[in-house]
C-alpha positions in Angstrom: 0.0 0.0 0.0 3.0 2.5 0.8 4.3 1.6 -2.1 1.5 2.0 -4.2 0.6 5.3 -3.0 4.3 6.9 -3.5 4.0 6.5 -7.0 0.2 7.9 -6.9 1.6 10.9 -4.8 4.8 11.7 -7.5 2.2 11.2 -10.2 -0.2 13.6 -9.3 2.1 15.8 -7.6 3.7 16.3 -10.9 0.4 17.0 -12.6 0.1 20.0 -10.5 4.2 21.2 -9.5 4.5 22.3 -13.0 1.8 24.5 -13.7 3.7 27.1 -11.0 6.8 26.7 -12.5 5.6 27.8 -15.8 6.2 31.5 -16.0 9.7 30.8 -14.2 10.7 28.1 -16.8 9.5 29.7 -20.1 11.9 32.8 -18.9 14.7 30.3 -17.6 14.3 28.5 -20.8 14.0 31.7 -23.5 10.5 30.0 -24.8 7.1 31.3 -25.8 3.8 30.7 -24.3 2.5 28.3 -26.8 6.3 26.0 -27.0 5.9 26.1 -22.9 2.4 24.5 -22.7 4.0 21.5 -24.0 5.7 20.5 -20.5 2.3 19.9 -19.6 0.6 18.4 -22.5 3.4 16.4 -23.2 3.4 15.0 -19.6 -0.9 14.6 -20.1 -0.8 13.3 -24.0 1.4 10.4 -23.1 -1.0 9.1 -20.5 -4.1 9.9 -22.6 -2.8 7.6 -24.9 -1.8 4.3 -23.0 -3.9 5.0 -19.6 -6.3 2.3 -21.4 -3.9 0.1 -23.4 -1.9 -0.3 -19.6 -4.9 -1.5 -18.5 -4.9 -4.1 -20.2 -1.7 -5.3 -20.3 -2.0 -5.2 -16.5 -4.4 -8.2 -16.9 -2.1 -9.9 -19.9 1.3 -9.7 -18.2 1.2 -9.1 -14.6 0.4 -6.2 -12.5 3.3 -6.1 -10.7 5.8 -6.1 -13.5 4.2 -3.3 -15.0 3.6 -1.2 -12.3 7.3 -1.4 -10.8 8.8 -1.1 -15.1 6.3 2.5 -14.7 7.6 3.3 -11.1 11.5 3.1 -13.0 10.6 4.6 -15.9 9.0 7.6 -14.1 12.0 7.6 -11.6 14.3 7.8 -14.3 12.6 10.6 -16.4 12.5 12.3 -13.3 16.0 12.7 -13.1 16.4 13.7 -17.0 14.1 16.1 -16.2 15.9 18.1 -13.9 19.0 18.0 -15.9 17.8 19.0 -19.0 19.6 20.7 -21.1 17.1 23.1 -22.6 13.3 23.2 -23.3 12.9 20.7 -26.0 14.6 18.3 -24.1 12.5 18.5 -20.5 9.1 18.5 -23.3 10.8 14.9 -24.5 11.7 13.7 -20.9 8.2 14.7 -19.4 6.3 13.0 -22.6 8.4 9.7 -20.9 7.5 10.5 -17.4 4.0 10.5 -18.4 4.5 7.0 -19.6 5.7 5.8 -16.2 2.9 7.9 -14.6 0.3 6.0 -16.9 1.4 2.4 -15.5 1.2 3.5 -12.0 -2.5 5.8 -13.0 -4.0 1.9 -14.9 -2.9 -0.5 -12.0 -2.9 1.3 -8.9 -6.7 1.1 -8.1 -6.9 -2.2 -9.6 -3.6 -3.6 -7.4 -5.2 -2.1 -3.8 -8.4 -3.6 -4.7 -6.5 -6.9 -5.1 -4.3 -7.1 -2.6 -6.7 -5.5 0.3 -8.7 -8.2 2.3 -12.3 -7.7 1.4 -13.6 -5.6 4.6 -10.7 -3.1 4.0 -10.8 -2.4 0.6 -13.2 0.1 0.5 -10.4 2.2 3.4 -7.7 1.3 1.0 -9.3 2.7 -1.9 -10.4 5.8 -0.2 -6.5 6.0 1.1 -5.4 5.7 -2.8 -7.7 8.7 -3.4 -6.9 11.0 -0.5 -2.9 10.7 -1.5 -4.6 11.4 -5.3 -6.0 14.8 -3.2 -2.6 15.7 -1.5 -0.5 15.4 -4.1 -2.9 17.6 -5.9 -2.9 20.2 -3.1 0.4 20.0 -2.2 2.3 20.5 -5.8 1.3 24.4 -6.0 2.8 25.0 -3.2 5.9 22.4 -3.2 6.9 24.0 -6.4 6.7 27.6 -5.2 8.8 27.0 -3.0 11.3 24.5 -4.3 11.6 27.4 -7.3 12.6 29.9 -4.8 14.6 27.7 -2.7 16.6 25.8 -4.7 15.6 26.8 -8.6 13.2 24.8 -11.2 15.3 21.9 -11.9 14.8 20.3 -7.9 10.6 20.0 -8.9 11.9 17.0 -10.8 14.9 15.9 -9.0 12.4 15.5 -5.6 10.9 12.6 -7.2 14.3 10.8 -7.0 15.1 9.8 -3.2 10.8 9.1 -3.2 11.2 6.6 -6.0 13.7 4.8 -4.9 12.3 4.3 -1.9 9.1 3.2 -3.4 11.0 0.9 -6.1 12.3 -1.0 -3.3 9.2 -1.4 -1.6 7.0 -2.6 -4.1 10.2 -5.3 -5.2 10.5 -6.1 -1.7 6.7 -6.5 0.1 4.4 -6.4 -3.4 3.4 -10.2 -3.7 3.5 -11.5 -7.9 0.1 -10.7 -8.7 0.2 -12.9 -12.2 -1.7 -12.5 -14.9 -5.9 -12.7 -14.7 -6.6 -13.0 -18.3 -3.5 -13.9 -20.8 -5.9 -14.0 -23.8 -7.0 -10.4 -24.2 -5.6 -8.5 -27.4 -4.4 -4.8 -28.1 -6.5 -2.7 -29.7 -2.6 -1.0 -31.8 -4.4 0.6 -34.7 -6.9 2.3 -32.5 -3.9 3.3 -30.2 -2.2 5.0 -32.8 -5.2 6.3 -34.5 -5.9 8.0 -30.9 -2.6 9.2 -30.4 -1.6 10.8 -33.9 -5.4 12.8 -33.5 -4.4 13.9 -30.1 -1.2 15.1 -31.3 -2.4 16.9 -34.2 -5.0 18.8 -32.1 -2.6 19.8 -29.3 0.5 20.7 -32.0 -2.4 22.6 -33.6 -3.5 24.4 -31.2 -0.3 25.6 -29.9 1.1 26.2 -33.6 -1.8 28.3 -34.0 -0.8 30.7 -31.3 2.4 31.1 -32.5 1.3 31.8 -36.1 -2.0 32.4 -36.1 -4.9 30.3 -37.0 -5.5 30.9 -40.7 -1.4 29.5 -41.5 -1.2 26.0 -43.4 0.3 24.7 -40.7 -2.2 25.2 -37.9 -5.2 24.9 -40.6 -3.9 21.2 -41.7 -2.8 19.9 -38.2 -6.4 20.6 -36.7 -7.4 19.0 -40.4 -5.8 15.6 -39.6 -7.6 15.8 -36.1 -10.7 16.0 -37.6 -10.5 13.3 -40.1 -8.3 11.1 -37.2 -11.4 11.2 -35.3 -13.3 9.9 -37.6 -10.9 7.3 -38.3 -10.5 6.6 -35.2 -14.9 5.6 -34.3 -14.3 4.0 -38.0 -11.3 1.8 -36.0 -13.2 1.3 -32.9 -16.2 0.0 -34.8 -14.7 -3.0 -36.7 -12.5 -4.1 -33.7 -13.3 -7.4 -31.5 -11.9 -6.1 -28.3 -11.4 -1.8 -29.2 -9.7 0.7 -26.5 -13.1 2.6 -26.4 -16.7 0.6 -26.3 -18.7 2.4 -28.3 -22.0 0.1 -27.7 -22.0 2.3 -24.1 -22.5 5.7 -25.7 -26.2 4.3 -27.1 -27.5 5.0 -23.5 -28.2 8.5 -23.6 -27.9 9.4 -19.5 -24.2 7.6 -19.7 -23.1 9.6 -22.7 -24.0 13.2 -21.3 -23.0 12.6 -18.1 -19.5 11.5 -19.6 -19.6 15.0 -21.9 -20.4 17.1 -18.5 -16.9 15.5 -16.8 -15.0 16.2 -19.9 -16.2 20.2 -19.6 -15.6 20.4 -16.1 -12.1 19.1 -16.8 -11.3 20.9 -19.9 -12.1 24.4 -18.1 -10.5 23.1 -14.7 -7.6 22.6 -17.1 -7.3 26.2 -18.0 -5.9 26.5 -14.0 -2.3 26.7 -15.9 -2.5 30.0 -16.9 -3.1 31.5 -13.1 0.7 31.6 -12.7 1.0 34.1 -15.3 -1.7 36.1 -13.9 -0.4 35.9 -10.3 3.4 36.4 -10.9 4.1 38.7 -14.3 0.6 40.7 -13.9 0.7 41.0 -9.7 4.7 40.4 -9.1 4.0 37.8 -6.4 7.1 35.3 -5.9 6.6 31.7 -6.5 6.2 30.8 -3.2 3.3 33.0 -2.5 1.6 31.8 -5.9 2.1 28.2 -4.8 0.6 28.9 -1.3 -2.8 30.8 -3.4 -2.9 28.2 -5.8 -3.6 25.4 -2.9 -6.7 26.8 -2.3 -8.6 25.6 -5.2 -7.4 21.3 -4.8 -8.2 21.8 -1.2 -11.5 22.7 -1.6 -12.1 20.0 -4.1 -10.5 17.5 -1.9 -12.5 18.7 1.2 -16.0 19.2 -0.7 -15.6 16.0 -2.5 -15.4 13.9 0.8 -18.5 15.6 1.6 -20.5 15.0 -1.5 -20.0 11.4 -1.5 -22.1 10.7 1.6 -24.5 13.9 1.1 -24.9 11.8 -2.5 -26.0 9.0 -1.0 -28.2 10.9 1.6 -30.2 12.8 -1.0 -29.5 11.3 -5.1 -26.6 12.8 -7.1 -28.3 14.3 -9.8 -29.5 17.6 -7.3 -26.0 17.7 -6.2 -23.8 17.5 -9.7 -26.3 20.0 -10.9 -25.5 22.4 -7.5 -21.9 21.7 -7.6 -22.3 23.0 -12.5 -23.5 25.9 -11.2 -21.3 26.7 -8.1 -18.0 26.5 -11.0 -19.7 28.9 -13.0 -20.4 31.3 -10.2 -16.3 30.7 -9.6 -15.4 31.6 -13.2 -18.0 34.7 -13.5 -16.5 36.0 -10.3 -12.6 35.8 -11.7 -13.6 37.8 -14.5 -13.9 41.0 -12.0 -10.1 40.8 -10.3 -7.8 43.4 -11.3 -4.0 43.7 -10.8 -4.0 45.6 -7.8 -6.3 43.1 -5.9 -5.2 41.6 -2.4 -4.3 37.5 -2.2 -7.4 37.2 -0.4 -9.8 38.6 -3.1 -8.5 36.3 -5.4 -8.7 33.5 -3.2 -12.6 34.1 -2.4 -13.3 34.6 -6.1 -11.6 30.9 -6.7 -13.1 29.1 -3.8 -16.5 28.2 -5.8 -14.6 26.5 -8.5 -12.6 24.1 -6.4 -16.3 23.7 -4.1 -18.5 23.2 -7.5 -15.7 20.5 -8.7 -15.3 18.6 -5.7 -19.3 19.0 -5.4 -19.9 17.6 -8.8 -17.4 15.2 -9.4 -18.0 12.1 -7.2 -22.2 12.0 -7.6 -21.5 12.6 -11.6 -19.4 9.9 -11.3 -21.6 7.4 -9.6 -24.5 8.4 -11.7 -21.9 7.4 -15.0 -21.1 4.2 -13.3 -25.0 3.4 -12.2 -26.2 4.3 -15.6 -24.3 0.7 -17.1 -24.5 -2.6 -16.5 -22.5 -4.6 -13.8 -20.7 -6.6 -16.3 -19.5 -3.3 -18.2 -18.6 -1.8 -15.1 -14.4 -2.2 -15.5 -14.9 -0.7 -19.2 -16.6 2.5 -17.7 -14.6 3.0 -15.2 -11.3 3.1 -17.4 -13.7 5.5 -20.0 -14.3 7.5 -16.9 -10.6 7.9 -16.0 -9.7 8.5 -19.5 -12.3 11.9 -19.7 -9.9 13.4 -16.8 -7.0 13.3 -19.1 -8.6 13.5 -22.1 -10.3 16.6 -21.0 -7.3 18.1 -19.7 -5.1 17.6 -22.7 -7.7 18.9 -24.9 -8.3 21.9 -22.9 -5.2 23.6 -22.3 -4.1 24.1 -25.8 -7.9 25.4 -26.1 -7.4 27.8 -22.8 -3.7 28.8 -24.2 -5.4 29.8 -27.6 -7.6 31.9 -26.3 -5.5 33.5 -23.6 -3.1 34.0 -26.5 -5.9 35.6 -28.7 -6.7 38.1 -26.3 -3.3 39.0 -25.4 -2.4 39.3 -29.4 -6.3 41.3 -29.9 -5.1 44.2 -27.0 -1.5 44.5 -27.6 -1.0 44.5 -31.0 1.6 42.3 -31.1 2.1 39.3 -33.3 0.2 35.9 -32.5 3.4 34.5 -31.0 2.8 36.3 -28.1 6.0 36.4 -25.4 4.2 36.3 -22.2 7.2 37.7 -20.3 7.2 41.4 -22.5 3.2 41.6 -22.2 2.1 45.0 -20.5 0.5 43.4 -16.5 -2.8 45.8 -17.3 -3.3 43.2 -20.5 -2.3 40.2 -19.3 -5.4 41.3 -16.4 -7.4 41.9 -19.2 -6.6 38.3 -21.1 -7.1 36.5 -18.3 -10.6 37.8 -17.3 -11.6 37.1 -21.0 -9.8 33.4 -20.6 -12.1 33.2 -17.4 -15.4 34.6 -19.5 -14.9 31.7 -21.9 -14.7 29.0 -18.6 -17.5 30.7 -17.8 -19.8 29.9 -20.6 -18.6 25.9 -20.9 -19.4 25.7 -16.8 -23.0 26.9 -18.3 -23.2 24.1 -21.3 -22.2 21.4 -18.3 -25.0 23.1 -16.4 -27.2 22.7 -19.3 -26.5 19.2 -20.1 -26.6 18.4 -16.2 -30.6 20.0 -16.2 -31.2 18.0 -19.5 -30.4 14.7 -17.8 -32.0 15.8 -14.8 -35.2 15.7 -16.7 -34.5 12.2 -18.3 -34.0 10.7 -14.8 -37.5 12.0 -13.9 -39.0 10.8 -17.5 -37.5 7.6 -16.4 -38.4 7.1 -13.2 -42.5 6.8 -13.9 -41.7 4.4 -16.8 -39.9 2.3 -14.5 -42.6 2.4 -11.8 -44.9 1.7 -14.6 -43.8 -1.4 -15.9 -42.6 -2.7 -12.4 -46.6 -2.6 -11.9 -47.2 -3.9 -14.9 -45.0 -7.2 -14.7 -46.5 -7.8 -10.6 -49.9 -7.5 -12.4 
């Protein structure tokens, strides 16, 4: 279990450590906006596109093996990392990381639940996802202050001493765990379908801010997306065992219910601009940015505890549909801060989007997970953890286009916009426009949550109805 969960902690504490680090390291690294995104993405892209193919091979080879080759891997990357050379090369050494952080994202659920007796599992899997919590809490902060202590590189190199000692703790106290089901195949072409159309979207997206979205480049890149998509449900159709079930998305209830978890996380994703609103527009340190910046994973963390037992108390669909409109409240009130205005203001104004998230985000996910039958239950539940990241690497080069188009709209400048040489007044300005645009996809969530609302009623007398009918 320790084991387990200091892998889960690096993984998700690296998820989060970054995005303060990004103002300091596109100035450290002589980069612009859109190249510096891609320490993130390329970190989120590579677990997009193996969370479910690991999975899998979890159950074909051996969770163990896997897991522990993931904990190395992302050891190891960790350490290139924080001696790379130059920004190209920490974008190639994160995109590796992200494949050790995939193993250890695909099996460790699946390895508590295993190896925890049955009337402790439910404890161990509740310990798995309050390290999930802290290690998204704790990153903001850990990095601020790691950048001011020590410099950017040490965000990385802290992974080192924690993996080792995790490495030989899973080698030494993990028992085999063999293989459950040596027969199941690879979905490869739907793999690489998925992973060429997520690249072509992101390198897109971020192309496009550097040249502008009417260039060849950017025009044909988001091109190929489209028709890789397309591909890709062509792929998924004629498989025997595909990466994605499509037979689930003919319930209606499952499939918007999914879509409402992919906005929340494509707008929460747009988190990774604050940085450059807190330090180049209000000239706070990154220590003090990491310490603001906790605010909004503690409140999920805290509200999300909350919501799973008020969930069961009172039905989920009431709550998700609260928790819709508490984010949007959150993103309508950033659109008011200004330069000058205090830590605290800013922290008040974010409170309702870490509150509406945690609020929302366990009942929507039981309601997903009600909505299909037992038997499909493992194949929804990887679909469910694949919307987190899928959202998330979708987003961000959709929040980084924006917040470059606003910047590029007031200052005149060319789309390859240099965040560091941006007037703090406009940078204000972009990112209350960035926030506007959160604002509005919180709403279509909102939207889709009252639609589905009204299903479950619709549903509910039909039910009752032929329950009758069949006692008759």
């Amino acid at each position: 279990m320790l084991g387990v969960n200091m892998m889960v902690l690096m993984a998700t504490l690296d998820m989060s450590i970054v995005n303060v680090s990004l103002p300091t390291l596109a100035a450290s690294l002589g980069v612009d906006f859109a190249t510096i995104q891609w320490v993130i993405l390329s970190y989120v892209v590579a677990i997009a596109c193996l969370l479910l193919l690991i999975s899998r091979l979890g159950d074909m080879m051996g969770k163990k093996r896997i897991f522990a080759t993931g904990l190395i891997i992302f050891t190891a990357s960790s350490l290139l990392c924080g001696l790379a050379p130059g920004a190209h090369w920490l974008i190639a050494f994160r995109a590796l990381q992200g494949v050790g952080a995939a193993m250890s994202q695909a099996l460790g659920i699946a390895i508590v639940t295993e190896i925890a007796p049955p009337g402790t599992r439910g404890r161990a899997i509740g310990f798995v996802g309050a390290t999930v919590s802290m290690g998204l809490a704790l990153g903001p902060s850990v990095g601020g202050i790691l950048i001011d202590l020590a410099g950017w590189r040490w965000i990385f190199l802290v992974n080192v001493p924690i993996g080792l000692l995790a490495m030989r703790i899973v080698a030494k106290y993990m028992p085999a765990l063999p293989p459950s089901q040596a027969r199941q195949r690879f979905d490869v072409p739907g793999a690489v379908v998925a992973a060429v159309t997520l690249g072509c979207y992101c390198l897109g997206m971020t192309l496009g801010q550097k040249t502008g979205f009417d260039q060849t480049g950017a025009l044909s890149l988001l091109g190929l997306s489209v028709i890789g998509f397309a591909g890709f449900l062509m792929v998924e159709r004629r498989t025997a065992q595909p990466m994605i079930d499509l037979s689930l998305f003919r319930n209606l209830r499952f499939s918007l219910n999914l879509l409402m978890s992919v906005l929340v996380f494509i707008s929460l994703s747009g988190g990774f601009i604050v940085p450059f609103f807190l330090q180049m527009a209000q000239g706070r340190s990154p220590r003090e940015v990491g310490l603001i910046m906790m605010v909004l994973p503690v409140c999920m963390g805290v509200f999300a505890m909350l919501s799973g037992s008020l969930s069961d108390r009172f039905g989920s669909r009431g709550l998700s549909i609260l928790g819709l409109a508490t984010v949007g409240i959150g993103y309508l009130a950033m659109t008011g801060l200004t330069q000058d205005a205090p830590w605290w203001e800013f922290v008040l104004r974010n409170c309702p989007v870490g509150i509406g998230i945690g609020l929302f985000q366990v009942p929507n996910n039981s309601a997903i997970m009600g909505a299909v039958p037992r038997e499909r239950l493992g194949v929804a539940s990887g679909l469910l953890n694949y919307t987190r990241v899928f959202g998330q690497s979708t987003g961000m080069p959709l929040t980084g286009a924006i917040f470059t188009a606003s910047v590029a709209g007031m200052t005149a400048m060319p789309t390859r916009a240099d965040m560091t040489h941006v007037p703090p007044g406009q940078l204000v300005a972009a990112f209350c426009h960035t926030n506007a645009v959160l604002f509005f996809l919180a709403m279509a969530a909102l939207a889709l949550g009252i639609v589905v609302w009204r299903l479950d009623r619709t549903a509910k007398p039909q039910a009752a109805s032929s329950k009758n009918t069949g006692a008759a």
